[in-house]
C-alpha positions in Angstrom: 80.6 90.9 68.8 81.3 87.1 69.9 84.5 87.7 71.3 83.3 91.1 73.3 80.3 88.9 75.0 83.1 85.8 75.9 85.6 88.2 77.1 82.7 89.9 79.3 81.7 86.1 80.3 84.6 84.9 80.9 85.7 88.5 83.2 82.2 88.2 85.5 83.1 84.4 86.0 86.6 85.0 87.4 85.2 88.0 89.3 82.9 85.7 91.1 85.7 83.8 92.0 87.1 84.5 95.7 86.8 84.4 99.3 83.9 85.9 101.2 83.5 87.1 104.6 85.8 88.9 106.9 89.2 88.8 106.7 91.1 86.2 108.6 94.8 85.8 109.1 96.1 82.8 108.4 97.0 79.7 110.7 94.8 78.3 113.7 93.1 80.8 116.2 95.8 79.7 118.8 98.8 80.8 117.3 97.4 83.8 116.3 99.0 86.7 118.6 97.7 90.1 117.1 93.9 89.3 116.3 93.1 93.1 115.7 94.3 95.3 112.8 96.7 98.0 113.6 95.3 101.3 113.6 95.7 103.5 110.9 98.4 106.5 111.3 
């Protein structure tokens, strides 16, 4: 029963884990070319 409530600890603390907010791509704004998302086919 131990190990079940560490592994279930351990899981919801590395879930928290992470970046929140919209997705941005990477680099500075200027050098960013295709702000948008490509649409879906």
């Amino acid at each position: 029963m131990r190990v079940l409530v560490l592994s279930v600890m351990i899981a919801v603390s590395l879930a928290s884990c992470g970046k929140y907010g919209p997705p941005s791509p990477p680099g500075p704004a200027a050098d960013v070319h295709y702000p948008r998302t490509y649409p879906a086919p």
